[in-house]
C-alpha positions in Angstrom: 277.9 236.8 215.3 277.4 233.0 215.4 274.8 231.5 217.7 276.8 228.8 219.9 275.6 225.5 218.4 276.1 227.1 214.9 278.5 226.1 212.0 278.8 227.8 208.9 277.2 224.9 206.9 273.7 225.8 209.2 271.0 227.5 207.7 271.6 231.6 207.9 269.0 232.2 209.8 271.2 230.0 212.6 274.2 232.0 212.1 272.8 235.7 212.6 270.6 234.8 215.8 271.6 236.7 218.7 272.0 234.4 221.8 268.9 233.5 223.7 270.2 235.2 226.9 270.2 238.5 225.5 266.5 238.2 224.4 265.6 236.7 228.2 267.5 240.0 229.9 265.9 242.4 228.1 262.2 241.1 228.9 263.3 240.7 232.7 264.5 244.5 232.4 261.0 245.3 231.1 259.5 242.9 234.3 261.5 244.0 236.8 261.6 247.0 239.1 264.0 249.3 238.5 265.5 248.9 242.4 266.3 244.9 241.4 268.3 246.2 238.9 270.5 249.6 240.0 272.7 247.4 242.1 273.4 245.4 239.1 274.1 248.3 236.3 277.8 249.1 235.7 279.2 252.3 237.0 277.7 255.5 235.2 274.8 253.6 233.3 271.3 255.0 234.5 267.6 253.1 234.3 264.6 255.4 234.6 261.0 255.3 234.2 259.4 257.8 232.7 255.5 257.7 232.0 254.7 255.2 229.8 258.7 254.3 229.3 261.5 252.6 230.4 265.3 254.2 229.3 268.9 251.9 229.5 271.4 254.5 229.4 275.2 253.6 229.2 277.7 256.1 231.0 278.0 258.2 227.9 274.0 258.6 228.1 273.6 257.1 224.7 270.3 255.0 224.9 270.3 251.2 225.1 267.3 249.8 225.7 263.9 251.8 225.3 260.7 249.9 226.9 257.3 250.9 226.0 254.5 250.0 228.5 250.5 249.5 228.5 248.2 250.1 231.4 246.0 247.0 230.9 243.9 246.2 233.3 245.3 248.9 236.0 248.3 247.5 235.8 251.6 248.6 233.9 252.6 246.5 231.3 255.8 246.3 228.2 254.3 245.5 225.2 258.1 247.1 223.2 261.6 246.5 223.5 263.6 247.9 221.4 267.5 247.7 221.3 269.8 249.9 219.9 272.9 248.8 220.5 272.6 245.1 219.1 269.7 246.5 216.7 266.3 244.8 217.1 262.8 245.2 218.5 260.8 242.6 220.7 256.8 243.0 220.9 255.0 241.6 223.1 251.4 240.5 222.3 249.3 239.2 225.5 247.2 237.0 224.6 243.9 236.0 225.7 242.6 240.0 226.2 
C-alpha cells in the first residue's frame, strides 16, 4: 500500500507506511469507552473489555485489535496495540513516571 503523498521514486520507508488515520483510530479505541464506540461498530463486530484487555472482534469473531492496559496510578491505562489484520504493534511509553 502507498501512503497518499507517495510516489514510487520516495524512499521505501514512504511507500509501506500505513495511513496516519489508521494509527490515530486505534489509540482512540484504546482511549475511549467502549459505549462511544458500539454505536459506531458494523453489524456483528463485538468490543469487550476483559481485565487488563481490550478485544476488536469482526462478525466472524476473528480478532482485530487486542489492547493491553496498565493500572498506573489507579487509573486504567493502554500501554499495547496490536493489529492483526493490517499486522503491526503500537506501544505506548508515558513518559515522565
Amino acid at each position: 500500500m502507498m501512503r497518499k503523498g507517495c510516489t514510487p521514486s520516495s524512499p521505501s520507508w514512504c511507500r509501506s507506511c500505513r495511513p496516519p488515520a489508521r494509527f490515530l483510530a486505534d489509540v482512540m479505541l484504546s482511549h475511549w469507552p467502549i459505549s462511544a464506540w458500539q454505536p459506531q461498530l458494523p453489524t456483528g463486530w463485538t468490543l469487550t473489555d476483559n481485565g487488563d484487555k481490550r478485544e476488536l472482534r469482526n462478525a466472524s469473531g476473528k480478532l482485530v485489535t487486542e489492547i493491553i492496559y496498565l493500572n498506573r496510578k489507579g487509573k486504567r491505562e493502554p500501554i499495547s496495540i496490536e493489529q492483526h489484520v493490517f499486522k503491526y504493534h503500537i506501544t505506548i511509553q508515558y513518559l515522565g513516571d
